[in-house]
N, CA, C and O atoms as a Tinker XYZ file with bonds, in Angstrom:
   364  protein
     1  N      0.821000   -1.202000    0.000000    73     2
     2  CA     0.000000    0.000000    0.000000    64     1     3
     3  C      0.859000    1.259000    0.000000    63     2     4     5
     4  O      0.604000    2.396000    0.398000    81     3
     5  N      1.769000    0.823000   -0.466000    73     3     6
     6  CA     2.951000    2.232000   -0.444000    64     5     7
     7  C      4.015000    3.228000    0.763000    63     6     8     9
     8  O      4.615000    4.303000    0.754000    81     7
     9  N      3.735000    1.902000    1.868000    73     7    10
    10  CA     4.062000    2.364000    3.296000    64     9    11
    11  C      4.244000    1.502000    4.132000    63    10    12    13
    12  O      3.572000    0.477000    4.021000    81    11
    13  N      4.991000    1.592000    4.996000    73    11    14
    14  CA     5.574000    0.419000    5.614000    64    13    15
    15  C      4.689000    0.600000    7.161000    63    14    16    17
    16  O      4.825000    1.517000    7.971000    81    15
    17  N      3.854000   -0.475000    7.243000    73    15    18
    18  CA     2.555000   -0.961000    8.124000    64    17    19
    19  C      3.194000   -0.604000    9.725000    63    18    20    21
    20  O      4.275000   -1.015000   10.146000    81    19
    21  N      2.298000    0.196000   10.412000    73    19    22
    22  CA     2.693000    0.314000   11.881000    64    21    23
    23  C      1.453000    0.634000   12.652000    63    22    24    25
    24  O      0.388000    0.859000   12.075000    81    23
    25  N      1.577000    0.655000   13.892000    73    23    26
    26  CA     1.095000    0.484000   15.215000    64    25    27
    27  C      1.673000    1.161000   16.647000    63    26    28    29
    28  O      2.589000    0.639000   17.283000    81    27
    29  N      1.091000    2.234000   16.998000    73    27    30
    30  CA     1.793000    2.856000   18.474000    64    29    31
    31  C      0.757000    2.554000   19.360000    63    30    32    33
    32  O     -0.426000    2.424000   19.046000    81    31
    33  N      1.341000    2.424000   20.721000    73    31    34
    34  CA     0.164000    1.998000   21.825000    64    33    35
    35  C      0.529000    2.837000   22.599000    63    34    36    37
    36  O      1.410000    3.614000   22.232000    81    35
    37  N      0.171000    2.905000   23.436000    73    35    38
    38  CA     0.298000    4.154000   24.640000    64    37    39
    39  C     -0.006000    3.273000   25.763000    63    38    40    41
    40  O     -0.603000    2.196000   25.757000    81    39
    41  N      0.614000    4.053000   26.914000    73    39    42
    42  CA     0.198000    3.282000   28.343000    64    41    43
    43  C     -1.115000    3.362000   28.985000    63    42    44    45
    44  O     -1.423000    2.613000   29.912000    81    43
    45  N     -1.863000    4.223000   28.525000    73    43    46
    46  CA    -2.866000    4.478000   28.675000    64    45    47
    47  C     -4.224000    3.499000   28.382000    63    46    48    49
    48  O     -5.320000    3.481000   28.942000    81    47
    49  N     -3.610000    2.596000   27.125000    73    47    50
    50  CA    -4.827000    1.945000   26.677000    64    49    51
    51  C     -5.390000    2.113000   25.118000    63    50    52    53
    52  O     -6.332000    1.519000   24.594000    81    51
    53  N     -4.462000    3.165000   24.524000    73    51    54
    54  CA    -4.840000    4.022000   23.276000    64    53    55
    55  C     -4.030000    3.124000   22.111000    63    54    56    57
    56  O     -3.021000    2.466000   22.367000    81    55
    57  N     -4.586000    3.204000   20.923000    73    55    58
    58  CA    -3.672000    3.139000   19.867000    64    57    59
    59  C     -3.434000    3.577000   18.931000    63    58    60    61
    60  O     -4.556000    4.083000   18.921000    81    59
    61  N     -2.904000    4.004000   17.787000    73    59    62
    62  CA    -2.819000    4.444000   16.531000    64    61    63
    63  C     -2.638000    3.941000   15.513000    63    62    64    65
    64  O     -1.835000    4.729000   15.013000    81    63
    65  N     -2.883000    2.743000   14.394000    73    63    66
    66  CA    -2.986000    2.235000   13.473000    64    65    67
    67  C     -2.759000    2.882000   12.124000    63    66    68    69
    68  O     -3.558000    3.624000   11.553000    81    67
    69  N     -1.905000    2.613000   11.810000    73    67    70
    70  CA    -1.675000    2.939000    9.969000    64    69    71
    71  C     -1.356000    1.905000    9.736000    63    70    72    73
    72  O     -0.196000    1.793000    9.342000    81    71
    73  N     -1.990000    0.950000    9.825000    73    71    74
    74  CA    -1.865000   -0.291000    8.295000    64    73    75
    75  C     -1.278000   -1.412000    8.695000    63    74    76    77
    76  O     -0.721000   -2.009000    7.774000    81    75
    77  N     -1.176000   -2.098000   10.125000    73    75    78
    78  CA    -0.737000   -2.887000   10.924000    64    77    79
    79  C     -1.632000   -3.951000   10.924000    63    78    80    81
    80  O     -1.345000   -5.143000   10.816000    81    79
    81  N     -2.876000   -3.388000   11.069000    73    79    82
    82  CA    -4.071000   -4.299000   11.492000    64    81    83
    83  C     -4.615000   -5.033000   10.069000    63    82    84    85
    84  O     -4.965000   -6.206000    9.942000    81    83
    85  N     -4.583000   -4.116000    9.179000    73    83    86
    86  CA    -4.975000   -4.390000    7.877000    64    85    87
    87  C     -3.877000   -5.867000    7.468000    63    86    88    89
    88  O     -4.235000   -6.738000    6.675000    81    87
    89  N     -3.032000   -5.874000    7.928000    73    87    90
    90  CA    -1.724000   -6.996000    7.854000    64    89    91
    91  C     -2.043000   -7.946000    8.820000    63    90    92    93
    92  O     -2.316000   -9.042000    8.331000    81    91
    93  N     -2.098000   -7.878000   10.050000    73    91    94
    94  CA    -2.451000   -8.559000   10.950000    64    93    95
    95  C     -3.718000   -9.179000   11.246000    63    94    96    97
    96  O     -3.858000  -10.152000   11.987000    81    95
    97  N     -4.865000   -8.416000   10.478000    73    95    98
    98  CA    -5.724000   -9.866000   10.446000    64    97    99
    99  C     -5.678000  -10.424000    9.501000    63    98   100   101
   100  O     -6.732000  -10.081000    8.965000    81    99
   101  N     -5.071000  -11.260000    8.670000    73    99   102
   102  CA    -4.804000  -12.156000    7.607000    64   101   103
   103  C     -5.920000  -12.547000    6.747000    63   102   104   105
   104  O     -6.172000  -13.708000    6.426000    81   103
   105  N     -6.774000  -11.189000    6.285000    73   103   106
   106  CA    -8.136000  -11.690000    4.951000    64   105   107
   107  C     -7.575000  -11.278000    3.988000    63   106   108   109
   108  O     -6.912000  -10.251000    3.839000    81   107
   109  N     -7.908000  -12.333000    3.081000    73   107   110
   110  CA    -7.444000  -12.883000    1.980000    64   109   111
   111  C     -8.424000  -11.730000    0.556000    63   110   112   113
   112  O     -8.078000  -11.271000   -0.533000    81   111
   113  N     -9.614000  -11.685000    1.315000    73   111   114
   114  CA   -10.550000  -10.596000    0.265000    64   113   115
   115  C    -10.478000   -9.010000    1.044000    63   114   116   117
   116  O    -11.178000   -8.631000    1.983000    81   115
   117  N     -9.491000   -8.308000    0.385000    73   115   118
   118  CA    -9.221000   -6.615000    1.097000    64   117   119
   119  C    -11.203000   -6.254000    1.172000    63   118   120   121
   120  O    -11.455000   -5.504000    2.115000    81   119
   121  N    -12.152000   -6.570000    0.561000    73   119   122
   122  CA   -12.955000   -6.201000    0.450000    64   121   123
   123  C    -13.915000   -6.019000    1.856000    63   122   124   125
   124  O    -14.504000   -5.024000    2.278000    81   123
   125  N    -13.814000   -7.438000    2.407000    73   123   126
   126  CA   -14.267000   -7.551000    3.652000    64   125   127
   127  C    -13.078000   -7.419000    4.851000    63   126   128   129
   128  O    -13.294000   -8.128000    5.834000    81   127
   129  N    -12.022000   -6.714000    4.882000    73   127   130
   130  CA   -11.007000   -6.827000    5.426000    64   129   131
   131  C    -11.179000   -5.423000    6.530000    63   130   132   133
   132  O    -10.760000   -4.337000    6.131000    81   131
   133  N    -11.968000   -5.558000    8.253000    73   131   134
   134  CA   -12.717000   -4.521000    8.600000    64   133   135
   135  C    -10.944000   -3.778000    9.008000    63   134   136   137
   136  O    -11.213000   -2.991000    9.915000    81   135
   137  N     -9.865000   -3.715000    8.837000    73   135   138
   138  CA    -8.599000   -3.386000    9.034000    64   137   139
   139  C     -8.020000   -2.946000    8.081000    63   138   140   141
   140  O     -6.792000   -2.862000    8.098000    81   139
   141  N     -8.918000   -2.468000    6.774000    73   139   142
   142  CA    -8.304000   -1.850000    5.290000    64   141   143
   143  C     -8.499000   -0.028000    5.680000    63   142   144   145
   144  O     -8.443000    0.812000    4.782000    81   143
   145  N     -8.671000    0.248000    6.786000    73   143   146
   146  CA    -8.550000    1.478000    7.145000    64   145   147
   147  C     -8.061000    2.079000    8.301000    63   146   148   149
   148  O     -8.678000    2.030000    9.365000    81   147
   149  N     -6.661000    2.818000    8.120000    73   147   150
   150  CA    -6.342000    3.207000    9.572000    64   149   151
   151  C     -7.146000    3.883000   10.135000    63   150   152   153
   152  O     -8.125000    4.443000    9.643000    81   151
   153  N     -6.666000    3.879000   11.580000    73   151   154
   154  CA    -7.905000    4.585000   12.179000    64   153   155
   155  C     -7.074000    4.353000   14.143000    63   154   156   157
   156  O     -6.268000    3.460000   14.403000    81   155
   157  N     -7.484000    5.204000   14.988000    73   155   158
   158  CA    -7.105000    5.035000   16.261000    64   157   159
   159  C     -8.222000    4.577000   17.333000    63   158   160   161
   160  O     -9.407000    4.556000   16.998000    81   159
   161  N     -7.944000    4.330000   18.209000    73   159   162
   162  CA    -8.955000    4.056000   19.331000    64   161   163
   163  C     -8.150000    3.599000   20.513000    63   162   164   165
   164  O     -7.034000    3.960000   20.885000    81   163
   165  N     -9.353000    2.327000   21.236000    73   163   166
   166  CA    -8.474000    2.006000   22.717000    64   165   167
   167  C     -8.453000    1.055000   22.215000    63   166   168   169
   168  O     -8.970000    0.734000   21.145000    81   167
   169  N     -7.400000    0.039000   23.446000    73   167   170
   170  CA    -7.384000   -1.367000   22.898000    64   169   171
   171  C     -7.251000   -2.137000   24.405000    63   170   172   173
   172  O     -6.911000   -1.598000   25.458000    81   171
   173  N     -7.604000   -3.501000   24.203000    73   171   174
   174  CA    -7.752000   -4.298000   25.773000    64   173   175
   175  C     -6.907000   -5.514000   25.134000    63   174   176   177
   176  O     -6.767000   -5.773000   23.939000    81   175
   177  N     -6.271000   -6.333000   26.488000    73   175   178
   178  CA    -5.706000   -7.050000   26.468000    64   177   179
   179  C     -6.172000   -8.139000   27.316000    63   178   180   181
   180  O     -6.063000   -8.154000   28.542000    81   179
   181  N     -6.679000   -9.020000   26.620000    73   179   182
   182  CA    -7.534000  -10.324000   27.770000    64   181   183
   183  C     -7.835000  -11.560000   26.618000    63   182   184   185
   184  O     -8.256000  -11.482000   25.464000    81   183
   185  N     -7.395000  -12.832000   27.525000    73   183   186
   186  CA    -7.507000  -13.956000   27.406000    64   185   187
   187  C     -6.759000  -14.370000   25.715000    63   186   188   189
   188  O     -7.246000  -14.884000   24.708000    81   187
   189  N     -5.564000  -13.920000   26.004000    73   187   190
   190  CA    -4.819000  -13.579000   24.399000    64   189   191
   191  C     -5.226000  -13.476000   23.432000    63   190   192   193
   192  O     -5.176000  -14.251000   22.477000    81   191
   193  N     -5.902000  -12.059000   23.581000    73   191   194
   194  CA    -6.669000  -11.454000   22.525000    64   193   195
   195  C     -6.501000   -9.880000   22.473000    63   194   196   197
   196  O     -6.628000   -9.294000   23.548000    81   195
   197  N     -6.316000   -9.369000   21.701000    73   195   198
   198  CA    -5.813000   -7.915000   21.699000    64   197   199
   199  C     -7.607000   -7.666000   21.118000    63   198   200   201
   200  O     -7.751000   -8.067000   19.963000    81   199
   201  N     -8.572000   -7.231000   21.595000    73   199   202
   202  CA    -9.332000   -6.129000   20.906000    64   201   203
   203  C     -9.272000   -5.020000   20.797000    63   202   204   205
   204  O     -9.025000   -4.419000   21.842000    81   203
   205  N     -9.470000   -4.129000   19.450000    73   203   206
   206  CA    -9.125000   -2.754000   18.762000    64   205   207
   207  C    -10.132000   -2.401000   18.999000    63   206   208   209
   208  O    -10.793000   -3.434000   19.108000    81   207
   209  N    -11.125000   -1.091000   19.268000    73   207   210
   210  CA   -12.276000   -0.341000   19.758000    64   209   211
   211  C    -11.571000    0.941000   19.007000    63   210   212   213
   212  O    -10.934000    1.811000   19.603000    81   211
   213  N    -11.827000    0.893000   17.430000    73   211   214
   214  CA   -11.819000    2.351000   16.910000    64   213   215
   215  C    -12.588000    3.457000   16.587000    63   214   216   217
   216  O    -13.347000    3.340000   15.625000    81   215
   217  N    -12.552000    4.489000   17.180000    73   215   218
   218  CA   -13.102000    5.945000   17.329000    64   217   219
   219  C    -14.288000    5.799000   16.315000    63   218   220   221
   220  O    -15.337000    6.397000   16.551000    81   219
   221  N    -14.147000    4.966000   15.114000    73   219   222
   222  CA   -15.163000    5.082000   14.118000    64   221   223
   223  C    -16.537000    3.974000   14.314000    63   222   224   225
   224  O    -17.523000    3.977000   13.577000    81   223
   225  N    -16.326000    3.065000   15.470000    73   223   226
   226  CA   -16.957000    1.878000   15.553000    64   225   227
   227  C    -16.359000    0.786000   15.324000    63   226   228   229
   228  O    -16.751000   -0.234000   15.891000    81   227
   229  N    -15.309000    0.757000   14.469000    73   227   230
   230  CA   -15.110000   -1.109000   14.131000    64   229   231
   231  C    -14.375000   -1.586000   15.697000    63   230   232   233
   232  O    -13.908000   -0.737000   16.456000    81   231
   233  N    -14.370000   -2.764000   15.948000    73   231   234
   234  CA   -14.091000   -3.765000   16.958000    64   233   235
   235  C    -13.262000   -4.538000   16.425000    63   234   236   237
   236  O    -13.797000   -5.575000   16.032000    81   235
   237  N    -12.023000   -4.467000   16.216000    73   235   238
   238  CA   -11.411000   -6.052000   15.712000    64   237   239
   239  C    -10.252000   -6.672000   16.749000    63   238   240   241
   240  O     -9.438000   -6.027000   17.410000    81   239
   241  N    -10.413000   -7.991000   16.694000    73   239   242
   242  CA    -9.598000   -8.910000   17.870000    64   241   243
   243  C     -8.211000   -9.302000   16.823000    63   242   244   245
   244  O     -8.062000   -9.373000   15.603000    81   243
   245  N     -7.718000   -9.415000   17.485000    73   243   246
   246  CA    -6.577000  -10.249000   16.983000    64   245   247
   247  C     -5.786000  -11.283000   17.858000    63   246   248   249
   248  O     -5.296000  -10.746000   18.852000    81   247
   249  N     -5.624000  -12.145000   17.788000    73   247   250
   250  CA    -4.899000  -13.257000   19.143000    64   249   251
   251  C     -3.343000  -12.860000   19.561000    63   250   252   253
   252  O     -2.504000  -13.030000   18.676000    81   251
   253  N     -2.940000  -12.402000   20.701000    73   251   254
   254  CA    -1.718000  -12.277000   21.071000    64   253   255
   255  C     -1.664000  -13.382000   22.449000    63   254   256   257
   256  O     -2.283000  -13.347000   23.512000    81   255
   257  N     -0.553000  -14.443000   21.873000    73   255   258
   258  CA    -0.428000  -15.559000   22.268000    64   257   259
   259  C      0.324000  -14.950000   23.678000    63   258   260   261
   260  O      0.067000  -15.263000   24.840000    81   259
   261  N      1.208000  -14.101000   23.242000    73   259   262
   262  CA     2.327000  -14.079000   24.430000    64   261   263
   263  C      3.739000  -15.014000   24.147000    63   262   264   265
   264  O      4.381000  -15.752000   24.894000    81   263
   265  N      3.840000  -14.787000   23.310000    73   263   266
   266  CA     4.753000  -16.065000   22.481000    64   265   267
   267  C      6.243000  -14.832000   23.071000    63   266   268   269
   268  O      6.346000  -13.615000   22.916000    81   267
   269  N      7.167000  -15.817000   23.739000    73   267   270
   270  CA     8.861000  -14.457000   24.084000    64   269   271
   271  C      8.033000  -13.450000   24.608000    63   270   272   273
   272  O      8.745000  -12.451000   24.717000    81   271
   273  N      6.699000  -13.162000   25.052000    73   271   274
   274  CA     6.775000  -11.654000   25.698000    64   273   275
   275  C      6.928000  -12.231000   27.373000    63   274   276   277
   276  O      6.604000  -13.280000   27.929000    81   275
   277  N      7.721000  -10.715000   27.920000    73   275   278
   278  CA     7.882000  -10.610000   29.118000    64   277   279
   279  C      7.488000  -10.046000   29.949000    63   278   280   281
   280  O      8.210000   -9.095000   30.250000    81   279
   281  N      6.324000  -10.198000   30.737000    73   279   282
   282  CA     5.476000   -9.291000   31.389000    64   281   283
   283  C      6.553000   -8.183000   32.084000    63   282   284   285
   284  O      6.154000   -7.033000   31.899000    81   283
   285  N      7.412000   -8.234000   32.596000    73   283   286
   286  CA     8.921000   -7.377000   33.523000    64   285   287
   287  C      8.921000   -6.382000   32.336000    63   286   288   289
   288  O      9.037000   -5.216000   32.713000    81   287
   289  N      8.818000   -6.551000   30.976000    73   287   290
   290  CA     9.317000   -6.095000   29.843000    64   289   291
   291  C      8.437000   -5.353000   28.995000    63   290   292   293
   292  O      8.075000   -5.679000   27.864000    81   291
   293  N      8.101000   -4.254000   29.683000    73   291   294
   294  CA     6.835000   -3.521000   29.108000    64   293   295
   295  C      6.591000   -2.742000   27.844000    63   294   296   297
   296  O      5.598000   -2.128000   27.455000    81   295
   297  N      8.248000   -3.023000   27.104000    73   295   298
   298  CA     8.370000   -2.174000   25.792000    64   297   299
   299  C      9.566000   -3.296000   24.664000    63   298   300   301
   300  O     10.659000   -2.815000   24.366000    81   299
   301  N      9.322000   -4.220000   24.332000    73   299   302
   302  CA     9.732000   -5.291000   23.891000    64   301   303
   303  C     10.057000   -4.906000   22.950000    63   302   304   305
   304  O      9.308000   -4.062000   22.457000    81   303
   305  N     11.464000   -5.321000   22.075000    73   303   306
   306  CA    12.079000   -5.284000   21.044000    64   305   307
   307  C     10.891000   -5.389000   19.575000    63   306   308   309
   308  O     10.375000   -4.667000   18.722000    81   307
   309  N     10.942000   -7.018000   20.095000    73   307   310
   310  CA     9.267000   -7.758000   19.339000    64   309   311
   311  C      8.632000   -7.849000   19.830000    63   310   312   313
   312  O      8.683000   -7.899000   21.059000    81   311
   313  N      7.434000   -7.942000   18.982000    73   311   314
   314  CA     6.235000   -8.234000   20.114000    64   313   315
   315  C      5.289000   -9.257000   18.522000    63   314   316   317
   316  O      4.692000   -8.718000   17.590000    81   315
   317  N      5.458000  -10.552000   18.716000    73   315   318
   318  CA     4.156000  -11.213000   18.327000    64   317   319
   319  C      2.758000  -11.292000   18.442000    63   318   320   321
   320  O      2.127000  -11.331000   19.499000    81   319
   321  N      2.145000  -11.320000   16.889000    73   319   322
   322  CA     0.666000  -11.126000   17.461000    64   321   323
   323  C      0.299000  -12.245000   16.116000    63   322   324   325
   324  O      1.009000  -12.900000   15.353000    81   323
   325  N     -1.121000  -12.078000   16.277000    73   323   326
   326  CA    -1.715000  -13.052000   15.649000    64   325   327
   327  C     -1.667000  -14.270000   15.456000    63   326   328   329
   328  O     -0.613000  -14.736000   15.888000    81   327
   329  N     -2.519000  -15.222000   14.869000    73   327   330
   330  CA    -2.584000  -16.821000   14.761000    64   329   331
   331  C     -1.353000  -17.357000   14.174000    63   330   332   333
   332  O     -1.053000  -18.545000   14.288000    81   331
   333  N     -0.375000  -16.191000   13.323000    73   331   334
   334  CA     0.777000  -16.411000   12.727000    64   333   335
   335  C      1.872000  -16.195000   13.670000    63   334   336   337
   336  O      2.956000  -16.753000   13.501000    81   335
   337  N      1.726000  -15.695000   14.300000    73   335   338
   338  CA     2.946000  -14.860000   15.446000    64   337   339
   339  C      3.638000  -13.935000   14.529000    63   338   340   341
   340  O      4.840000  -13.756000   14.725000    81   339
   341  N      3.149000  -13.420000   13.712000    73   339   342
   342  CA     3.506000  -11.876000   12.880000    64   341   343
   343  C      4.711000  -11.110000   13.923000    63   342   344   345
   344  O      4.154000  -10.617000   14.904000    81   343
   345  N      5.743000  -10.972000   13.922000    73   343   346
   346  CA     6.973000  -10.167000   14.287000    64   345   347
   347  C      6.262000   -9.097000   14.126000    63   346   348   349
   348  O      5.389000   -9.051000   13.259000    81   347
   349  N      6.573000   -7.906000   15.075000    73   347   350
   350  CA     6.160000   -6.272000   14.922000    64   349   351
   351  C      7.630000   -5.925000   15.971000    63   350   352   353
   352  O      7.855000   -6.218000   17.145000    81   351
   353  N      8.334000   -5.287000   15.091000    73   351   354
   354  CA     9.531000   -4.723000   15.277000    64   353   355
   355  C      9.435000   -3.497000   16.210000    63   354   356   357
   356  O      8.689000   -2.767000   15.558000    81   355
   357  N      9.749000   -2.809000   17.381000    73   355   358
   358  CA     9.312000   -1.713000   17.796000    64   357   359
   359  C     10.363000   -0.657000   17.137000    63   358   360   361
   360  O     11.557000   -0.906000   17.304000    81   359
   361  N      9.926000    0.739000   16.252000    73   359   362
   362  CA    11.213000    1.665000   16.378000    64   361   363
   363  C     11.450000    2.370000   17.012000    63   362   364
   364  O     12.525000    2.960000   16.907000    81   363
């Protein structure tokens, strides 16, 4: 999409999405793909599941296994997410 896909979270609970999510939920038809639009909101962390709550309405989950994360380690090099364990590099 002409840009290299990212994600900021805040301690707060907040996030910012440009094109992370659109990658990270793995649909195959962009058409129905509710992550083909950045967008910010809050986000929760329960029962290894990241849900997205964006400002516009959409809701999308994504599974974060916890795969190498370190709870002590609140700003992780990597951080795996999804059914793939998708690498997200922090810069």
């Amino acid at each position: 999409m002409g840009k290299i896909p990212s994600i900021t979270f805040s301690s707060d609970g907040r996030f910012s999405d440009n094109g992370a999510i659109r990658v990270l939920y793995h649909e195959y038809n962009d058409c129905i793909n509710p992550g083909m639009l950045p967008g910010s909101g809050t986000y929760q962390v329960k029962d290894y599941t990241i849900t997205f709550n964006y400002t516009d309405g959409r809701k999308i989950k994504i599974a974060f296994m916890g795969t190498e994360y370190d709870k002590s380690n609140q700003s992780p090099a990597v951080l795996r997410m999804s059914n793939n364990e998708d690498p997200m590099t922090r810069r």
